[in-house]
DRENTI-419654 format. One record per residue (C-alpha): residue number from 1; residue in one letter; x negated, y, z. Coordinates in steps of 0.2 Angstrom, whole numbers, plus 5000, padded with zeros to 4 digits. Each point is the difference from the previous one (the first is absolute). Example, Ala and Ser with C-alpha at 12.3 -4.5 7.8 and 13.67 -1.06 7.14 Angstrom:
<rs>
> 1, A, 4938, 4978, 5039
> 2, S, 4994, 5017, 4997
</rs>
This chain:
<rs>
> 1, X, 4618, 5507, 5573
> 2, X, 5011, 4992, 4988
> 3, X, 5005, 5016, 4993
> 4, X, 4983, 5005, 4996
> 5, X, 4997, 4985, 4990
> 6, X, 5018, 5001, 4991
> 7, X, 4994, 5017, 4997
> 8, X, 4984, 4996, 4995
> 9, X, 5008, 4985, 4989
> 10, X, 5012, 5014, 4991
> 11, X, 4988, 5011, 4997
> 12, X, 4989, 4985, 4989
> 13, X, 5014, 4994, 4990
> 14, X, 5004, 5019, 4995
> 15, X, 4980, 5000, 4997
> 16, X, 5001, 4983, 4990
> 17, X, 5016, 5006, 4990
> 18, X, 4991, 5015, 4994
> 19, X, 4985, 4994, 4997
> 20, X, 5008, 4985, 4988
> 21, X, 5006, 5018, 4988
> 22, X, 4992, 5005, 4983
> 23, X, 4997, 5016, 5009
> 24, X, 4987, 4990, 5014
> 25, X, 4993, 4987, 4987
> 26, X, 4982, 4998, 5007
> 27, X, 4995, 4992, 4986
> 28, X, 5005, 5017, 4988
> 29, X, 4983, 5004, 4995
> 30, X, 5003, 5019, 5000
> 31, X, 5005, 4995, 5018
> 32, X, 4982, 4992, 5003
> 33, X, 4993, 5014, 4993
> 34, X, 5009, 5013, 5012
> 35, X, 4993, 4987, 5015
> 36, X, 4982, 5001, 4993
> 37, X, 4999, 5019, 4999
> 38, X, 5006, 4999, 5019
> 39, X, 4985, 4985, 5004
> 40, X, 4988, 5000, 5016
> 41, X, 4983, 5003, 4995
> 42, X, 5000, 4981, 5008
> 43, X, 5012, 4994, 4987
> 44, X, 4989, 5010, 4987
> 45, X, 4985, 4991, 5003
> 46, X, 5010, 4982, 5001
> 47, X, 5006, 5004, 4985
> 48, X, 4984, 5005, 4990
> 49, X, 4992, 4985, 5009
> 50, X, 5014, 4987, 4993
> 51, X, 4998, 5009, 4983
> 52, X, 4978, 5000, 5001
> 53, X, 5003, 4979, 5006
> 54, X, 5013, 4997, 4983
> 55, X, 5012, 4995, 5013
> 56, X, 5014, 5003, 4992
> 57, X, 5013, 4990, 5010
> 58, X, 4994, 5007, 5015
> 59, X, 5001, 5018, 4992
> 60, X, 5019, 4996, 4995
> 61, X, 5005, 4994, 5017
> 62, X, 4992, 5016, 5007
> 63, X, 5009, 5011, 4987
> 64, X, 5016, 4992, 5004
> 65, X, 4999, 5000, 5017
> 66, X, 4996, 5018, 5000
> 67, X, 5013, 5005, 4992
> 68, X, 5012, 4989, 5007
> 69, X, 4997, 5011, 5018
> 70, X, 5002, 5014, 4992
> 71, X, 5015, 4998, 4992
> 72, X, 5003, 4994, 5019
> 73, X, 4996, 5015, 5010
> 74, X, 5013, 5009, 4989
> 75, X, 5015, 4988, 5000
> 76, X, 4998, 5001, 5020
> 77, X, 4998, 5017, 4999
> 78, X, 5017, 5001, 4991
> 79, X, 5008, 4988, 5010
> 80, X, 4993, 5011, 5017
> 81, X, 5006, 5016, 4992
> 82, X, 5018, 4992, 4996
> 83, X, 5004, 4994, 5019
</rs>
């Protein structure tokens, strides 16, 4: 069992590591716009709502967010294709 989590632990920091790069900057907005193009219909429709209300903090954190699990998925694919 504590192998699995050392494992599992391993496998964050090189996650973490990666993502802390120029090359995994969530906050590149050619970056958020990849994430966007890629967005659930749900995510669609919480965005337009956030952009209809004027919330533009709420809008922002979305943006971010997205984009920040998207640069994500990658680095952990990397990671998983590297072990």
């Amino acid at each position: 069992m504590r192998d699995d989590v050392s494992e599992l632990e391993a496998f964050q920091k090189q996650v973490d590591d990666l993502m802390s790069t120029p090359g995994y900057d969530a906050s590149d907005a050619f970056r958020m716009g990849e994430a966007i193009q890629q967005a659930s219909d749900e995510d669609q429709e919480t965005i337009r709502d956030y952009v209809e209300q004027k919330d533009w903090a709420k809008l922002g954190l979305k943006l971010y967010t997205m984009s920040f699990e998207y640069m994500e998925s990658f680095a952990e694919h990397e990671v998983r294709e590297s072990i």
